[in-house]
VEXDREN-2710 file (C-alpha; in Angstrom, 1 decimal):
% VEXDREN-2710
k/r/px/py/pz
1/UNK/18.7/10.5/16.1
2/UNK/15.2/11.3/14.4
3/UNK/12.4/8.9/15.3
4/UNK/9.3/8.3/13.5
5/UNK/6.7/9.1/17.0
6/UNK/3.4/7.9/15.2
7/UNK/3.4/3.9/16.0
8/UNK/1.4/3.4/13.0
9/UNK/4.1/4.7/10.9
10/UNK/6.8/4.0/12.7
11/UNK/8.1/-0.3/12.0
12/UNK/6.6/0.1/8.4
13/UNK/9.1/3.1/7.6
14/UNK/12.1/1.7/9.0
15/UNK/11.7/-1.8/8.2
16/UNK/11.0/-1.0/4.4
17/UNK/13.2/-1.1/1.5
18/UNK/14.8/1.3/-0.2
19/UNK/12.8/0.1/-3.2
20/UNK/9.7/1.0/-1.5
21/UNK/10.9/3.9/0.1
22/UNK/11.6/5.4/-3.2
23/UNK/8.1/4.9/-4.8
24/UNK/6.8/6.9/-1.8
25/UNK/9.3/9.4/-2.5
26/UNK/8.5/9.6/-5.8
27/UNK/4.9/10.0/-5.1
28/UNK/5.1/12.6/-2.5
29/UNK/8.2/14.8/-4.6
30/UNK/6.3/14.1/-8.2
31/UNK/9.5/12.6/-9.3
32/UNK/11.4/15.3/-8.2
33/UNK/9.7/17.8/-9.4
34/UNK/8.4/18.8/-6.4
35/UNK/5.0/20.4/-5.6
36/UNK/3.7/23.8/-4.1
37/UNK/2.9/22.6/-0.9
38/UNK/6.9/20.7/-0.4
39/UNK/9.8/22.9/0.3
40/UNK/12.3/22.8/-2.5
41/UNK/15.1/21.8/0.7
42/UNK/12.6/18.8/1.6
43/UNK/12.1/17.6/-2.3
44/UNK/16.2/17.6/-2.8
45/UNK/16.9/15.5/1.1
46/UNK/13.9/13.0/-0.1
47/UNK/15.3/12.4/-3.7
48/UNK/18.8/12.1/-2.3
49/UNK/17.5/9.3/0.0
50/UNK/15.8/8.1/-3.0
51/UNK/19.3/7.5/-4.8
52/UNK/21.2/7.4/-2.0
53/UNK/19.5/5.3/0.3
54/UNK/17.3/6.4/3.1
55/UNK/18.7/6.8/6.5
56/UNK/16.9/6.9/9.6
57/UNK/16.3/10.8/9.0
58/UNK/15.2/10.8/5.6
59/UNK/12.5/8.4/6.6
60/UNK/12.0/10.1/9.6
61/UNK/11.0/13.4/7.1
62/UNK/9.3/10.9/5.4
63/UNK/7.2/10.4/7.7
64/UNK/6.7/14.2/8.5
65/UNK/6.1/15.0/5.3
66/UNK/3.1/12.6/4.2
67/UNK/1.7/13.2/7.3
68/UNK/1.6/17.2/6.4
69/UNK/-0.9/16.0/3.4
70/UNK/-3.5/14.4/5.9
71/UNK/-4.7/17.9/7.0
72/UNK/-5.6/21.2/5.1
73/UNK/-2.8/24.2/5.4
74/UNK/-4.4/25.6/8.2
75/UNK/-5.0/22.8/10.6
76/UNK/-0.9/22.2/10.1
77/UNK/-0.5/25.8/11.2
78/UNK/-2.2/25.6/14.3
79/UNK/-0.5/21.9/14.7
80/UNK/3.2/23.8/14.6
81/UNK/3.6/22.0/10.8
82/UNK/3.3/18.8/12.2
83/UNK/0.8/17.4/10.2
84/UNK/-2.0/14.6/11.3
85/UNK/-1.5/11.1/12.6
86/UNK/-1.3/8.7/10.0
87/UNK/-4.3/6.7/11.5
88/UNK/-6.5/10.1/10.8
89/UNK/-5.0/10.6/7.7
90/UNK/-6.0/6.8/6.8
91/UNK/-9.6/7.4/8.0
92/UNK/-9.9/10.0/5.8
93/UNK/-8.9/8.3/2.8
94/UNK/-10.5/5.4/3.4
95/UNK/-13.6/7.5/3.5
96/UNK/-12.9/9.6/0.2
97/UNK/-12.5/6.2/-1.3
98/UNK/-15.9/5.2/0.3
99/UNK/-14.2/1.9/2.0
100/UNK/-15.9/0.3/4.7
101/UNK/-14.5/0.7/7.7
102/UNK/-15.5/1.7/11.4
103/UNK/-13.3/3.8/14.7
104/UNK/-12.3/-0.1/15.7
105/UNK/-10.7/-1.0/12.5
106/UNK/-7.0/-1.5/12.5
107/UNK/-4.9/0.5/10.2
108/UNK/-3.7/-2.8/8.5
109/UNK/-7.5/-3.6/8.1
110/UNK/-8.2/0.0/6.8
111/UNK/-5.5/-0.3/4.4
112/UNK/-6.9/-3.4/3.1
113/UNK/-10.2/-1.9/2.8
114/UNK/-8.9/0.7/0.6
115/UNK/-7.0/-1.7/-1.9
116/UNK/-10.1/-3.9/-1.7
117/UNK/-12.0/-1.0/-3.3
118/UNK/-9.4/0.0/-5.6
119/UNK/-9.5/-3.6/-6.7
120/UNK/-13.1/-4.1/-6.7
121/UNK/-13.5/-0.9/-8.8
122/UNK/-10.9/-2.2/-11.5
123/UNK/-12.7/-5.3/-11.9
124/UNK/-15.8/-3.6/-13.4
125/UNK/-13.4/-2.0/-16.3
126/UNK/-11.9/-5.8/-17.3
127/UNK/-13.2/-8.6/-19.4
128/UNK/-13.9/-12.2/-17.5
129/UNK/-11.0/-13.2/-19.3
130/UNK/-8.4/-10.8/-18.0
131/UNK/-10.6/-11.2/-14.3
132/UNK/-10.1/-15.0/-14.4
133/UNK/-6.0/-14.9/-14.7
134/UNK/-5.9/-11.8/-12.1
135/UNK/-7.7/-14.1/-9.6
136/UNK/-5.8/-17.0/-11.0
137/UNK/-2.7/-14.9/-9.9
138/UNK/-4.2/-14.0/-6.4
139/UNK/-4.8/-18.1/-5.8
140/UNK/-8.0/-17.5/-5.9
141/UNK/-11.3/-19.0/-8.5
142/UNK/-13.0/-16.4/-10.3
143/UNK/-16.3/-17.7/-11.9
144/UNK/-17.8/-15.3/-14.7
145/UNK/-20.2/-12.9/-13.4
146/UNK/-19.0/-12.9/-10.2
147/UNK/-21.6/-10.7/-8.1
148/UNK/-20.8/-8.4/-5.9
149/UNK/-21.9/-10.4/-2.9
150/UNK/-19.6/-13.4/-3.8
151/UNK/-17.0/-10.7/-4.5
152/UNK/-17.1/-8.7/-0.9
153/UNK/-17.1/-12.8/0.8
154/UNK/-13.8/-13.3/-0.9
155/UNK/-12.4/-10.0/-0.3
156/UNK/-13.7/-10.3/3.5
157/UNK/-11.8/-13.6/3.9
158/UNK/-8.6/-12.5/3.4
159/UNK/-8.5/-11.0/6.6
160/UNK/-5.2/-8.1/7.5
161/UNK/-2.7/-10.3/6.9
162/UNK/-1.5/-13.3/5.3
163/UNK/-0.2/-14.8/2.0
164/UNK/-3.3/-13.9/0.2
165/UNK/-3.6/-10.4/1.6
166/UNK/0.1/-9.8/0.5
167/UNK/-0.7/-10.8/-3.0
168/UNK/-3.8/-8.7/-3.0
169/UNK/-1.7/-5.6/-1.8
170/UNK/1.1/-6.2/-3.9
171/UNK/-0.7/-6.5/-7.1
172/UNK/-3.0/-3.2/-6.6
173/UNK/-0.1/-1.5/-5.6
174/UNK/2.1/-2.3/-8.0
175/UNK/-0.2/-1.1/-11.0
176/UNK/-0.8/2.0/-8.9
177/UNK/2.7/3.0/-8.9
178/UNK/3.1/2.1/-12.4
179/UNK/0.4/4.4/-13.7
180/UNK/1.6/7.2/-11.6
181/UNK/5.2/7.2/-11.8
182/UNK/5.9/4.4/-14.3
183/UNK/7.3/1.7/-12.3
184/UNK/5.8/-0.7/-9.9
185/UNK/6.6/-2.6/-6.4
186/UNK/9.5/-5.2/-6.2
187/UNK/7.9/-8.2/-5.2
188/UNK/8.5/-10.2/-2.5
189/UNK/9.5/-13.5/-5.0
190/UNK/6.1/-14.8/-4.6
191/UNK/5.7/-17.1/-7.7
192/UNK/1.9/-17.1/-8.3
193/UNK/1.8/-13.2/-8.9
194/UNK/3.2/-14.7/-12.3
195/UNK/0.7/-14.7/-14.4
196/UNK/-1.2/-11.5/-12.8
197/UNK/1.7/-9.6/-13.8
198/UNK/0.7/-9.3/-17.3
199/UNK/-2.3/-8.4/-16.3
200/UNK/-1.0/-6.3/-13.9
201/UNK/1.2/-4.1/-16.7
202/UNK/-2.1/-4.2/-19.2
203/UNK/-6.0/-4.2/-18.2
204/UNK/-5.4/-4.1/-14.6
205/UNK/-3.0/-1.3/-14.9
206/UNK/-5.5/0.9/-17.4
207/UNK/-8.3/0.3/-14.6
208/UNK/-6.3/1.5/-12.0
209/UNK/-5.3/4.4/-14.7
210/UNK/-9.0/4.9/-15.6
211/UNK/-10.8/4.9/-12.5
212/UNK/-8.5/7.8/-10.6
213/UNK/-11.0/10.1/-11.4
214/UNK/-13.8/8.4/-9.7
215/UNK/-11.5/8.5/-7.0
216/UNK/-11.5/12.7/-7.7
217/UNK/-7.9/12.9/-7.1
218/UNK/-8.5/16.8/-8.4
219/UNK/-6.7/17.7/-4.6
220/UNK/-3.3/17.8/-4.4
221/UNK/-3.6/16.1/-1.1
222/UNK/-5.6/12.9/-2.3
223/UNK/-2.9/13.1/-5.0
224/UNK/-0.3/12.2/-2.6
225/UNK/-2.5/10.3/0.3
226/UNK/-4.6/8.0/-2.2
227/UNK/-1.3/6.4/-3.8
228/UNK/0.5/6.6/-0.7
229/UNK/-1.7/4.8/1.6
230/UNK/-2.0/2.2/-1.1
231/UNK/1.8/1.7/-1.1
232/UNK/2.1/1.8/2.6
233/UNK/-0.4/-1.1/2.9
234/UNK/1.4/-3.3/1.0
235/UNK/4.8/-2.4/2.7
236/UNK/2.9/-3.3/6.0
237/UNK/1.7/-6.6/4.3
238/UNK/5.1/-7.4/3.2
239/UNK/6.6/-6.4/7.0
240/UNK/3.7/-8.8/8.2
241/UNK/4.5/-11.5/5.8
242/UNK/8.3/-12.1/7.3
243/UNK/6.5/-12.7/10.4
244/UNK/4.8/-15.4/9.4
245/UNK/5.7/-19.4/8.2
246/UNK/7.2/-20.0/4.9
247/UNK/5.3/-23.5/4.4
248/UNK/1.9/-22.6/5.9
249/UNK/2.2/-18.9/6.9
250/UNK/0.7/-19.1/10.1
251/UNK/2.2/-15.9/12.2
252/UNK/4.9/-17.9/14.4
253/UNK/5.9/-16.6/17.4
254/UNK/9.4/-14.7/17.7
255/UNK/12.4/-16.7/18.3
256/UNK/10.6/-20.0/17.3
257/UNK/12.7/-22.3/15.5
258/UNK/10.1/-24.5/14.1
259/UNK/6.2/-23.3/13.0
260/UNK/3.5/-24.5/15.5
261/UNK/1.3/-25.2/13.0
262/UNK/3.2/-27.3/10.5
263/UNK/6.5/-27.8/12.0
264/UNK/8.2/-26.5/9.4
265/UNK/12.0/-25.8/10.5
266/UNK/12.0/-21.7/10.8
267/UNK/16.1/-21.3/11.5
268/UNK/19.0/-22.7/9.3
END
């Protein structure tokens, strides 16, 4: 049976949805259109998991195949094809995105950095209006003129997991998969993305749209790799979030029946 060997791929991949399977899919084949550097045999498998539903060896190629993108032609050559490990492929975007983060940083943390900065660079192509309701949406106060400094402090608060976090991800990833393959995440039926979502399908979505070229997408690998990683990181935030209390969303220990924190009753 094909196993996923990088660990920071690995319970992300085979926990996810098909849903969120197929945006990566999508994002990686170009819709199915394929791409130079993607065997035409790879792009049909992937876009039959995509419709089909992805066993353990379509996400296994998965896997294989965004991991391909992390390195230039050459370096896969002398690494058999195999590609890079995800956490060096995640270093490497998170520093073509100029996101803060250091050797230490967690790839959960690094992910977060990187939709913190796809974020923070949206907010600087809406009006306070259209800011106030995405924070609104987030649970969080947005005051107009919101400086930077105030900005990083709420960003930095949300820590690599959590409620918040989830929301973050979810929202920035969402409106990333919309403008690049026209549909976006299926959220995890939290209600106070509500409101964000129509700024999510307008202003925040045209941001996101706008500011790809600061990014310099212009490679065909940051093509795939930007996106990808932005997607990834709010699958792991969505793996994270089941782990965690439904009434306070402390992270409860497995097999607990009620939350240490609140008490709230975890099982039946």
């Amino acid at each position: 049976m094909p196993i996923i060997h990088d660990p920071d791929l690995a319970d992300v991949l085979m926990s996810a949805s098909t849903d969120d399977l197929g945006l990566l899919i999508d994002v990686i084949t170009d819709s199915g259109n394929g791409r130079i550097s993607l065997s035409s045999s790879v792009c049909r498998q992937l876009t039959e998991a995509k419709s089909n539903g992805a066993n353990d060896a379509s996400r296994a190629m998965l896997a294989e195949e965004l991991t391909r993108y992390g390195g230039n032609s050459l370096m896969n050559l002398f690494r058999g094809g195999s590609g890079v490990a995800y956490r060096e492929l995640l270093s490497d975007v998170a520093s073509h995105v100029s996101a803060s983060t250091t050797a230490s940083t967690s790839c959960a943390e690094m992910e977060m950095a990187i939709i913190a900065k796809v974020f923070t660079q949206s907010l600087g192509r809406m009006s306070d209006a259209d800011r106030s309701t995405l924070f609104e949406s987030l649970g969080a106060a947005y005051k107009p003129g919101m400086g930077p400094a105030a900005l990083a402090a709420w960003l930095a608060s949300l820590g690599a997991s959590g409620l918040a976090s989830y929301n973050l991800a979810a929202i920035v990833a969402s409106a990333t998969m919309s403008s690049l393959v026209g549909r976006g995440v299926a959220l995890a039926g939290s209600a106070t993305l509500g409101r964000g979502l129509a700024v999510l399908a307008g202003p925040l979505g045209w941001a996101i749209t706008g500011i790809w070229t600061a990014f310099d997408l212009a490679s065909p690998a940051y093509r795939v790799t930007v996106p990808c990683v932005i997607q990834i990181g709010h699958m792991r935030q969505k793996m994270l979030l089941k782990s965690t209390c439904p009434g306070c969303h402390a992270v409860i220990t497995p097999g607990s029946n009620f939350c240490g924190k609140c008490g709230t009753r975890l099982n039946g």
